[in-house]
N, C-alpha and C positions, 0 to 999 in steps of 0.2 A: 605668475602662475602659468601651467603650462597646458594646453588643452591635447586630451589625446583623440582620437577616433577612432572608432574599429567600425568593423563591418559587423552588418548583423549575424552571421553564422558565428566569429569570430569572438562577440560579445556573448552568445548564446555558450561558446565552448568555455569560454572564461568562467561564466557563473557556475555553472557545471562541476570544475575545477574546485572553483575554490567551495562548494557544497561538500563534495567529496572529500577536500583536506579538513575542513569544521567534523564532519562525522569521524574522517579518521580521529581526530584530536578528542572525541569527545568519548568515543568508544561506541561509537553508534553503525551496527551493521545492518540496522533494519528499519526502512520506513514504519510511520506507526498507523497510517492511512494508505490504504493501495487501492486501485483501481480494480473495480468488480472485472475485470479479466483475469487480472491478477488472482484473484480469490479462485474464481474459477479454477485458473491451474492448480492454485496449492491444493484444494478440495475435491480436485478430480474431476467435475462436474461436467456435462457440455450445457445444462439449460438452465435460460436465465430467468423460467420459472421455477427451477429448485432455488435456487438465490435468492428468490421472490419469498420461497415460502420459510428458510431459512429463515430469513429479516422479518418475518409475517410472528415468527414464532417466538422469537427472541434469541434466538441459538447464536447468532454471531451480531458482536456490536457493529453499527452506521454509522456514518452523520450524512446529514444533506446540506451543504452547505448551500446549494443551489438547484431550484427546480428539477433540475433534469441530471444533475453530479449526486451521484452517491457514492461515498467512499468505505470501506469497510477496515475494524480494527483489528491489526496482525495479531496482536496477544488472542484478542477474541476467537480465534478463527484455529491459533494452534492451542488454545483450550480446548474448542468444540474436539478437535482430532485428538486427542487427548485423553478427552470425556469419552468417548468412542473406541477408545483401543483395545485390544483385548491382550489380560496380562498371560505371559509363559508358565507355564506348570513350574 
C-alpha cells in the first residue's frame, strides 16, 4: 500500500474537484443550503434584519444546524421570488 501526502491547500483543492465532478455527474447546478449572504444577494436585501424577519414569518425555509449557522433553502427563496412577481399583461 502506498501512502500519499498532500499539502493542506492541495487537499482542500482536490476535494473541491472532485465535489464539483459528483454534481457534474449528478445533474446538480445548485446547492440546496446557502449561506445567509448568499440569500442576501439572490433577494436583493442589504439587512440582516429583513432575513430576520423573513425566517420570523416563514417566507423562506432554514435549518440551524448549529447555534450560530443558519443556513437557508434555495428552492425556498426562488419560490418566495416567484410568489412575488408580477405577471406581463
Amino acid at each position: 500500500m502506498e501512502v500519499i501526502c498532500l499539502q493542506e491547500e492541495a487537499f482542500y483543492q482536490l476535494v473541491e474537484q472532485v465535489v464539483d465532478r459528483l454534481k457534474e455527474k449528478q445533474n446538480i447546478t445548485q446547492d440546496k443550503w446557502i449561506s445567509p449572504e448568499r440569500t442576501m444577494e439572490i433577494l436583493n436585501i442589504k439587512s440582516k434584519t429583513t432575513l430576520q424577519k423573513l425566517r420570523d414569518k416563514g417566507s423562506v425555509a432554514f435549518t440551524q444546524p448549529q447555534k450560530k449557522i443558519i443556513l437557508y433553502d434555495y428552492d425556498s427563496i426562488i419560490k418566495y421570488l416567484n410568489k412575488h412577481s408580477k405577471k406581463l399583461f
